[in-house]
KOLGU-311619 format. One line per 8 residues: number of its first residue (from 0); their letters; for each residue x negated, y, z negated of C-alpha. Coordinates in Angstrom, 2 decimals. Each point is the difference from the previous one (the first is absolute). Example, Ala and Ser with C-alpha at 12.3 -4.5 7.8 and 13.67 -1.06 7.14 Angstrom:
# KOLGU-311619
0) as) -12.30:-4.50:-7.80  -1.37:3.44:0.66
END
This chain:
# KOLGU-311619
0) xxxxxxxx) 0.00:0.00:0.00  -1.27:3.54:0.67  -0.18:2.39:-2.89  -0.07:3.21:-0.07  -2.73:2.29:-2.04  0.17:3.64:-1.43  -1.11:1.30:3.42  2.04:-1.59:1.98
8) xxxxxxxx) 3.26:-0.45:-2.02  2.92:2.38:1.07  1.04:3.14:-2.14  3.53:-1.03:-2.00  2.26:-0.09:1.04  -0.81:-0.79:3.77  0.23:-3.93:-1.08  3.54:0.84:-0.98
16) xxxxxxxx) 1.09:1.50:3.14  -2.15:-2.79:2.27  1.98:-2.77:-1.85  3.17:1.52:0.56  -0.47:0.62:3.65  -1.47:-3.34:0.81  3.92:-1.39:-1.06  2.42:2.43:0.91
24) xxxxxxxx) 2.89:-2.07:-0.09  -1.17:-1.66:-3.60  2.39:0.42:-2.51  -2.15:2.64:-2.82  2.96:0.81:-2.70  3.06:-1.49:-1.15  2.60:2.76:-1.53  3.02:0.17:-1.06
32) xxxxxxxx) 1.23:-2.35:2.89  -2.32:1.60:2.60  -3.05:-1.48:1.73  -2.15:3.05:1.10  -2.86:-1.73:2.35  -3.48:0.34:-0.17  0.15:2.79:3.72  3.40:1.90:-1.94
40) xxxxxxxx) -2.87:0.50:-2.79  -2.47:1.32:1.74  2.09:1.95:1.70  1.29:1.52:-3.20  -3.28:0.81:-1.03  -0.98:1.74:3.23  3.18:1.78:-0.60  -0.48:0.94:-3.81
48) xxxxxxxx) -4.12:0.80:0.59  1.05:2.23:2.73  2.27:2.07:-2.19  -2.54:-0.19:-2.91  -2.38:1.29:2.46  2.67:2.95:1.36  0.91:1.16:-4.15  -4.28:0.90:0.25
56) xxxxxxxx) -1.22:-3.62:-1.69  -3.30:-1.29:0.86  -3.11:-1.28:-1.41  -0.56:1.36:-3.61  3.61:0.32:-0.11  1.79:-1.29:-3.44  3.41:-1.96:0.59  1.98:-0.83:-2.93
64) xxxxxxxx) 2.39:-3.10:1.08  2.62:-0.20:-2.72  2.26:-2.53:1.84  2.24:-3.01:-0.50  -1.87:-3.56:1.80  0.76:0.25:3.59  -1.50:-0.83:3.56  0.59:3.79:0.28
72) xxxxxxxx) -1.99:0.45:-3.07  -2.70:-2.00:0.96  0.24:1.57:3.26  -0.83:3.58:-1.88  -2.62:-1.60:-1.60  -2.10:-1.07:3.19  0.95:3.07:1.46  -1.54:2.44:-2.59
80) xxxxxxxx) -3.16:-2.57:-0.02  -0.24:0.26:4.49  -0.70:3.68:-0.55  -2.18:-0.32:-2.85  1.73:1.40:-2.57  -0.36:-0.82:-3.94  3.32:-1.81:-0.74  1.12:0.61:-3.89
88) xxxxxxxx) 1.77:-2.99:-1.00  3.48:1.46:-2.26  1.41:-3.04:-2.08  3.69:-0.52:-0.91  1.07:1.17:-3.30  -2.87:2.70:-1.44  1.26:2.29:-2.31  -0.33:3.71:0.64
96) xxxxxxxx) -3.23:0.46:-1.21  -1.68:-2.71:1.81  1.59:0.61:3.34  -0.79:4.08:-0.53  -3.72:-1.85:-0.58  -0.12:-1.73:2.99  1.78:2.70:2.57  -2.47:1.97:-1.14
104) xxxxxxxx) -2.97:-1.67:1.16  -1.05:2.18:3.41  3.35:-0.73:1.37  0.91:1.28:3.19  3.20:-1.74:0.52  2.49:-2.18:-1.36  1.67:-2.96:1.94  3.28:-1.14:-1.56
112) xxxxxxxx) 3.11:-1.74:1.35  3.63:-0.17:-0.85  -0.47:-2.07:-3.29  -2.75:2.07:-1.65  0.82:3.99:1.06  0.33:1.43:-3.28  -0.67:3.08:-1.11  -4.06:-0.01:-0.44
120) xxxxxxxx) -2.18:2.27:-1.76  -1.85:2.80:1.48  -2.55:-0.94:2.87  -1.23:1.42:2.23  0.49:-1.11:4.19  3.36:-1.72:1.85  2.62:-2.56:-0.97  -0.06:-2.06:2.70
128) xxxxxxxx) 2.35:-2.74:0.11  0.84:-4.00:1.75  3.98:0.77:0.52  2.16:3.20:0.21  -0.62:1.90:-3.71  1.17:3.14:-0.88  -2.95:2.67:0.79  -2.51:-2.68:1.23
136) xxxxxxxx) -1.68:-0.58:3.56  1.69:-3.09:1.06  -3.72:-2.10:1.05  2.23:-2.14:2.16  1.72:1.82:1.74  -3.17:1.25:1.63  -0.37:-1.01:3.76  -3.65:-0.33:-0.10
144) xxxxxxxx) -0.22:-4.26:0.73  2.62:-1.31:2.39  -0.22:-3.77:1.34  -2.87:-1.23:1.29  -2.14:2.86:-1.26  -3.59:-0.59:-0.40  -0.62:-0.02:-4.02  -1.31:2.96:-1.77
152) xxxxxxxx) -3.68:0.31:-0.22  -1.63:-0.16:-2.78  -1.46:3.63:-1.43  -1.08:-1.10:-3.51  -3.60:0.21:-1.04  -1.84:-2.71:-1.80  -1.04:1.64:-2.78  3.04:2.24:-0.74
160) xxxxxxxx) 2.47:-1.26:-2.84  2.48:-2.13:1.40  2.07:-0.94:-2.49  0.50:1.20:-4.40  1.54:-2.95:-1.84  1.14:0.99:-3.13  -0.89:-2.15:-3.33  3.42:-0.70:-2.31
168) xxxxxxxx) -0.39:2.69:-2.28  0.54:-1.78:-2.87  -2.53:1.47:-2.03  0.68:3.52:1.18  0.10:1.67:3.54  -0.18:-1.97:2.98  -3.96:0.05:1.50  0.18:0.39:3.74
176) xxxxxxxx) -2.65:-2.79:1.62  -1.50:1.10:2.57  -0.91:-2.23:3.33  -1.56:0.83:3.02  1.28:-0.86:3.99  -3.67:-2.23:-0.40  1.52:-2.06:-3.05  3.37:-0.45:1.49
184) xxxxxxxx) -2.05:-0.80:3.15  -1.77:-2.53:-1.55  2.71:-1.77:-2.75  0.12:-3.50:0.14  3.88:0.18:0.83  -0.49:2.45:3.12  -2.79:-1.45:1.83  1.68:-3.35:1.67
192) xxxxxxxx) -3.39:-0.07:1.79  -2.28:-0.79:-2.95  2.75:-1.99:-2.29  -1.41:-2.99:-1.63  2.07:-3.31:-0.09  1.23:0.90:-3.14  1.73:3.11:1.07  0.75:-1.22:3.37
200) xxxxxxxx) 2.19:-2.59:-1.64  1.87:2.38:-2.18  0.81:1.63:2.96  1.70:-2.66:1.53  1.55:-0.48:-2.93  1.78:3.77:0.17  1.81:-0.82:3.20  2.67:0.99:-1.76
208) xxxxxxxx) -0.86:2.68:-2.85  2.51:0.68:-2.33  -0.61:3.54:-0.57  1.31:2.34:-3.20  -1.40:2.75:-2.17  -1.80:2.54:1.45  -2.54:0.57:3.01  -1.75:2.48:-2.63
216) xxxxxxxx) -1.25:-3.24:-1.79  -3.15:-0.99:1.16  1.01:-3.53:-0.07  2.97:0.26:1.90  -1.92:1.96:2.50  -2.73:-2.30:0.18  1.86:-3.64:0.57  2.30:2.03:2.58
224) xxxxxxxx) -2.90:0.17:1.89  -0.43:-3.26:-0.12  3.55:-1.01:1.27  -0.67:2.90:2.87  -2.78:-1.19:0.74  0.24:-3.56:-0.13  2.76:0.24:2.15  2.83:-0.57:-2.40
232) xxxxxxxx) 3.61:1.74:-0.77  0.53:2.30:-3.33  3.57:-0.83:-1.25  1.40:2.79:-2.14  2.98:-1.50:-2.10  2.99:1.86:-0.34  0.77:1.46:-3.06  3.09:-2.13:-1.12
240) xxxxxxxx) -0.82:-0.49:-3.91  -1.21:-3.71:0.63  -3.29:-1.15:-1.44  -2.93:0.75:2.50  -1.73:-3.61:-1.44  1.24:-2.72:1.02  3.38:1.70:1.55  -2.00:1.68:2.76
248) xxxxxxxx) -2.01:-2.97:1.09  2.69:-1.85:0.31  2.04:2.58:1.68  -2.17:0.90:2.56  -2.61:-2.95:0.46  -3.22:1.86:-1.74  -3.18:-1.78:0.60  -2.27:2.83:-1.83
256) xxxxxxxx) 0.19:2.52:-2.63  -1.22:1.79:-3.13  1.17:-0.26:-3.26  -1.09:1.37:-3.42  -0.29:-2.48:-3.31  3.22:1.08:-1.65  2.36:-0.43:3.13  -1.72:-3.51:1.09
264) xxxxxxxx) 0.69:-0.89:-3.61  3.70:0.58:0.13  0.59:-1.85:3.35  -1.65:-2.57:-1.27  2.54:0.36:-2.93  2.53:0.26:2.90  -1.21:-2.75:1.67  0.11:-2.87:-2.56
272) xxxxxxxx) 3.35:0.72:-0.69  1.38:0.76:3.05  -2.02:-1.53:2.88  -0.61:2.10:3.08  -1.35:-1.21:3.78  -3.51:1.82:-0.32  -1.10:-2.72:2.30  -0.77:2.34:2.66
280) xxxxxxxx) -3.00:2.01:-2.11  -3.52:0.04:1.19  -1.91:2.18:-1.81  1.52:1.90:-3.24  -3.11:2.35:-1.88  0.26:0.36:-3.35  -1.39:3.56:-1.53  0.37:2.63:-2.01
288) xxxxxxxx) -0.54:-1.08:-3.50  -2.04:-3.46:-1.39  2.13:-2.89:0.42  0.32:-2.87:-2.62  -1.82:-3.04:1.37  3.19:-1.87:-0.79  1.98:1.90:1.30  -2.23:0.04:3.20
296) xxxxxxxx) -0.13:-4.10:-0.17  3.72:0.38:0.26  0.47:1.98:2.91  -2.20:-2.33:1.49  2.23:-3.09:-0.73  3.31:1.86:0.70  -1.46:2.09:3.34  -2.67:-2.22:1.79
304) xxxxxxxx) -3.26:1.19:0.95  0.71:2.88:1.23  -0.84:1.83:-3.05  -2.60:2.63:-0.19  -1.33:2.29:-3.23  -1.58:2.95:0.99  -2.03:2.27:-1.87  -0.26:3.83:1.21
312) xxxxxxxx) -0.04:3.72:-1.05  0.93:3.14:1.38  -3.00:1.04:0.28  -1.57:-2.75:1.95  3.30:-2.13:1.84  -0.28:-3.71:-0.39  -3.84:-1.00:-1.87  1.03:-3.63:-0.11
320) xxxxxxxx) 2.38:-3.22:0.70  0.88:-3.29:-1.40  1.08:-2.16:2.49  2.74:-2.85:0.22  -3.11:-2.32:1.14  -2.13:1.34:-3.37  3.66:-0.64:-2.75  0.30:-3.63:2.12
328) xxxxxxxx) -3.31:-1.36:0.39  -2.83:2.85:-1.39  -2.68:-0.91:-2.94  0.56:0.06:-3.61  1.29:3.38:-1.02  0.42:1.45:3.46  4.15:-0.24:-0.58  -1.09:2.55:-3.32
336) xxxxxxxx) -1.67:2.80:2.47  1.41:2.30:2.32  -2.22:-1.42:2.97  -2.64:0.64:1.63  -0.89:3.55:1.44  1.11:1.09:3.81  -2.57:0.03:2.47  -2.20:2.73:-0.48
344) xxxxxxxx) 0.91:0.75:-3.31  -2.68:-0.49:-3.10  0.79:-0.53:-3.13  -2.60:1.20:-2.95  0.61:-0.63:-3.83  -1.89:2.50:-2.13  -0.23:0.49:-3.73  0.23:3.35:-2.12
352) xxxxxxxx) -3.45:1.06:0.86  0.96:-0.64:4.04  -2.09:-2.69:-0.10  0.75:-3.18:2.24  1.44:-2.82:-1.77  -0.96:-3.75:1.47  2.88:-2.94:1.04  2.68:-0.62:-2.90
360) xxxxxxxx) -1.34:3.19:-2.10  2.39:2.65:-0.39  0.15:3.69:0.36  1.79:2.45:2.26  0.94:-0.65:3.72  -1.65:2.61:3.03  0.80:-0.02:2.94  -1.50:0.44:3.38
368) xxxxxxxx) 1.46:0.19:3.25  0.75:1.23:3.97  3.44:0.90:-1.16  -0.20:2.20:-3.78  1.19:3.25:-0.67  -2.44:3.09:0.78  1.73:1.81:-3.45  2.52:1.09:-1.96
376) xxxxxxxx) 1.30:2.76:1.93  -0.86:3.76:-1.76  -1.32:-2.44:-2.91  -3.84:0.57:0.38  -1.08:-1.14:-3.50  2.55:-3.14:-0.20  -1.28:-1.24:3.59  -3.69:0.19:-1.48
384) xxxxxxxx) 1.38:-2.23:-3.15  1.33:-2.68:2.30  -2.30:0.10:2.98  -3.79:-0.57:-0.53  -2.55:-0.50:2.57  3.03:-0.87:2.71  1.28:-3.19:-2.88  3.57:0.94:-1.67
392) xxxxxxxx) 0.00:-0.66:-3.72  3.37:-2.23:-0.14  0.60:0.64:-3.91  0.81:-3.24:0.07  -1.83:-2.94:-2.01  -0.44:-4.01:1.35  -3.18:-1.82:1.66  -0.71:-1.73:2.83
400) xxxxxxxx) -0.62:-4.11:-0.46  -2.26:-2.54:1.56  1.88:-0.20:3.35  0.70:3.72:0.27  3.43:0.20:-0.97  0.77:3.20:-2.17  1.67:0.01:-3.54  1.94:2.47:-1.77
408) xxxxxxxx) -0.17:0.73:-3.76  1.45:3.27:-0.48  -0.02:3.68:0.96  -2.79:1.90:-1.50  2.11:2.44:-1.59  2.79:-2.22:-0.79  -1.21:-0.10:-3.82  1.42:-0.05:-3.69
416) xxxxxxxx) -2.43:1.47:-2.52  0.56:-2.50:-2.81  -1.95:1.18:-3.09  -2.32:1.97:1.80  -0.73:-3.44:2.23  0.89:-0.23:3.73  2.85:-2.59:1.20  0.51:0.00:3.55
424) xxxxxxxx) 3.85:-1.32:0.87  -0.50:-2.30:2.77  -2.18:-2.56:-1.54  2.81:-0.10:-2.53  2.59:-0.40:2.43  -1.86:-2.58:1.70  -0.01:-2.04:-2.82  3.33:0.33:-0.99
432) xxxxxxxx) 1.45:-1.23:3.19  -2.22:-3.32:0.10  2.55:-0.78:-2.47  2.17:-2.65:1.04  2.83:2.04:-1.09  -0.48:2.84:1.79  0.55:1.39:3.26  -1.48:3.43:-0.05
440) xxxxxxxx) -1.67:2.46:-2.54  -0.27:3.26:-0.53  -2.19:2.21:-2.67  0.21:3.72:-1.30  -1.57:2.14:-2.66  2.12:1.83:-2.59  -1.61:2.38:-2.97  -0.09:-1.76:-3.06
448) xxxxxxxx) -1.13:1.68:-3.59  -1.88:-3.15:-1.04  -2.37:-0.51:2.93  0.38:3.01:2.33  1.79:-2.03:2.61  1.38:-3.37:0.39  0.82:-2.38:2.59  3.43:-0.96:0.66
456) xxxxxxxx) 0.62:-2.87:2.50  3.24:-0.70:2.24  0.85:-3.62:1.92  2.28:-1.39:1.83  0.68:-3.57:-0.68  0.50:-3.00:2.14  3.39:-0.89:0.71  1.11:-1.53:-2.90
464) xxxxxxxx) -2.67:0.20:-2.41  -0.74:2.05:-3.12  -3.93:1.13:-0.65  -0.98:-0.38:-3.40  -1.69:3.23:-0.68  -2.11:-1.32:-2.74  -1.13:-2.59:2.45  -0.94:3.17:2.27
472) xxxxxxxx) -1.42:1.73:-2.47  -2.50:-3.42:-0.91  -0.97:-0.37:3.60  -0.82:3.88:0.52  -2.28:0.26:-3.00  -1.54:-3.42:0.58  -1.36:1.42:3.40  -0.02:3.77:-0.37
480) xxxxxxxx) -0.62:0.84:-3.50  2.59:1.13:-3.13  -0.32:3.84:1.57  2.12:-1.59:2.87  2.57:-1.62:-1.07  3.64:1.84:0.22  1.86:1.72:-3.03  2.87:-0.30:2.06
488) xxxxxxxx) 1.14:-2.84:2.53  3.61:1.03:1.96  1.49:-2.68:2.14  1.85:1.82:2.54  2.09:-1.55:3.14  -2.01:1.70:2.44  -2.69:3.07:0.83  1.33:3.72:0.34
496) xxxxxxxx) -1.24:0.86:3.30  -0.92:4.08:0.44  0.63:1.86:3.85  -3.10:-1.24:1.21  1.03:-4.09:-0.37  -2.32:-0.46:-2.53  0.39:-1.49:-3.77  0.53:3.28:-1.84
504) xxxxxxxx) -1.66:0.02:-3.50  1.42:3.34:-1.10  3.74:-1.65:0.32  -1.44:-2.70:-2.12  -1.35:2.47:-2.65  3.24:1.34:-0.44  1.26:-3.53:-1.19  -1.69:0.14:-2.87
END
């Protein structure tokens, strides 16, 4: 196979565009009963870049795209990228002061549709708009691309920002992650060319992509591209109150998709008491948030192996991947990992100091890659915390085994002081959910006037069964020390889950 290199690799998205013309009459989107082909989408974004271009965008330019999911949407998004411009990724839901945040970020217009045209805060630049909105530039109504038109050309330059990604905000204001056309350019998803075996099989398995959320998520983005790419269909369910997992599989015949821990845990809830035909899945990715390795053994029984974990940040996209071939038939430990890293990526564990740590010793995770962020954007001193000598400090804490696989202990600053000592919460919850009484587990830190702070633990049981919490409380101490163990230990039905699909901690907290 030929692959391509850094000189000779096309500017993103020109692999977009080539893929799309090479099978006009491919089916690219399912909506809302409506096949839109793979020629009616590059049409649209001939149309939409052409109008983009006419409102005065062009490379430097900063987008906002505050949609709904939508071949239209994506459309936008390609668009903005042909003539270079820096697309700022809006998520659903932020309150006020984080969507004021991100507007405000060089902004030179705002693309909304139908379902998101609310009153914004001040900004500066157009509202432009995919539909007819009151006091908004209609983008497709423009008669720039008609059929048969040659595709736009590609105006962006390799070093400009492409794309800021935001981070969840959970721990204050979203950080905007910036990435360059060159990054995009050379992401594992968006170079078909260079794909190892392991991606080119996941992207047979997105022929059909069941795709939710938002495009501002760099994971959604990224396995999109994959599905473009590889030739496949995006399905966009309609929104008719039904589970998405397993009632959308079933529905319309998924073979790929992405899932976070807390909504693979309920279907699989769903599914052993109401079985579902999920017979027609491929490849399902698990991310987001650690996953219990029973609960990860179970999805394996109950789904096939067509499971996936991956392991990613905002910051840097996808860093690694278990495989269905490394849960079936990997070495010792390998089904405990998160996989092995993507092509290209390296993986360095360092201690305190920033010294590097040797096989099974562990410290914190860098990263280094074709694909990280070049910054925070207008966050000079953060982006010289993270990024050191082109390697991302992760903040988060595991080690890398005999065979290369990489472990996960914890987040860095996921600690309870606990009379003056440091506890870090996932080796507890890792512990806890070895117990064969428990499904999943989940650890905070609350003040307490004896010891500063305290660790509090939540689980959620196996069907069933009742975990003895002195029994937990024996087995954390016996491998982690007294300073470890719980003062609490709430057995709850399931995980709270906060906007961005993840376990959230802070809903937990307020249990107490």
């Amino acid at each position: 196979m030929v692959t391509e290199t850094a000189r000779t690799r096309p500017v993103f998205p020109q692999q977009v565009l080539d893929a799309l013309r090479r099978n006009p009459g491919g089916p690219a989107f399912e909506h809302e009963g409506r096949v839109v082909s793979r020629g009616a989408l590059l049409e649209t974004i001939g149309r939409v870049a052409a109008a983009m271009r006419d409102a005065g965008l062009g490379p430097g330019s900063g987008v906002a795209v505050r949609t709904a999911v939508s071949p239209e949407a994506f459309a936008a998004h390609i668009a903005a990228h042909t003539l270079g411009c820096r697309v700022v990724g809006v998520r659903p839901g932020y309150p006020a002061a984080h969507l004021a945040h991100v507007l405000g970020m060089d902004v030179d217009a705002v693309v909304v549709d139908p379902s998101t045209a609310a009153p914004e805060p001040t900004r500066a630049g157009p509202v432009l708009s995919l539909g007819p909105v009151p006091g908004a530039d209609d983008l497709l109504a423009h008669p720039g691309a008609t059929a048969g038109a040659a595709p736009p050309a590609v105006l962006a330059r390799p070093d400009d920002v492409a794309l800021l990604a935001f981070t969840s905000g959970s721990t204050g204001r979203p950080k905007g992650c910036a990435f360059t056309y060159r990054a995009l350019g050379a992401h594992w998803a968006w170079q078909p060319a260079a794909w190892s075996p392991v991606a080119a099989e996941m992207a047979a398995g997105f022929g059909r992509y069941l795709l939710f959320g938002t495009l501002a998520s760099m994971v959604v983005f990224e396995f999109l591209g994959l599905c473009v790419l590889g030739g496949g269909t995006a399905v966009i369910p309609g929104e008719d109150g039904r589970p998405l997992f397993p009632d959308a599989i079933e529905r319309y015949r998924i073979t790929g998709s992405i899932v976070t821990v807390p909504r693979l845990c309920r279907m699989l809830d769903t599914l052993r008491d109401a079985p579902a035909d999920v017979s027609s899945l491929r490849a399902l990715l698990v991310s987001g948030s650690p996953i219990a390795p029973g609960r990860l053994a179970e999805a394996a029984r109950r789904l096939g192996p067509v499971v996936y974990q991956g392991y990613g940040q905002t910051e840097a996209g996808s860093i690694s991947l278990l495989t269905p071939a490394d849960l079936a038939s990997g070495p010792p430990g390998a089904a405990a990992s998160v996989g092995r890293p993507h092509a290209g990526v390296e993986i360095a564990v360092r201690d305190a100091a920033g010294r590097g740590l040797g096989v099974g010793e562990t410290g914190e995770i860098h990263v280094r890659g074709p694909y990280l962020m070049t910054g925070y954007w207008g966050r000079p001193e953060e982006t010289c915390e993270t990024l050191r000598g082109g390697w991302l400090a992760t903040r988060d804490l595991g080690h890398v085994d005999a065979d290369g696989y990489l472990h996960l202990t914890g987040r860095a600053r996921d600690v309870i002081m606990v009379d003056a000592m440091v506890v870090y919460a996932g080796p507890v919850e890792r512990v806890l959910a070895a117990h064969p009484d428990v499904m999943e587990s989940y650890v905070v830190g609350a003040p307490d006037e004896e010891t500063g702070e305290a660790v509090h633990a939540f689980v959620v049981p196996v069907p069933g069964r009742t975990p003895d919490r002195g029994d937990l409380a024996v087995r954390v101490r016996a491998e982690l020390g007294a300073g470890s163990v719980p003062r609490t230990v709430t057995v709850v039905p399931s995980v709270p889950v906060a906007a961005s699909g993840k376990p959230d901690k802070r809903a937990l907290l307020r249990l107490l």
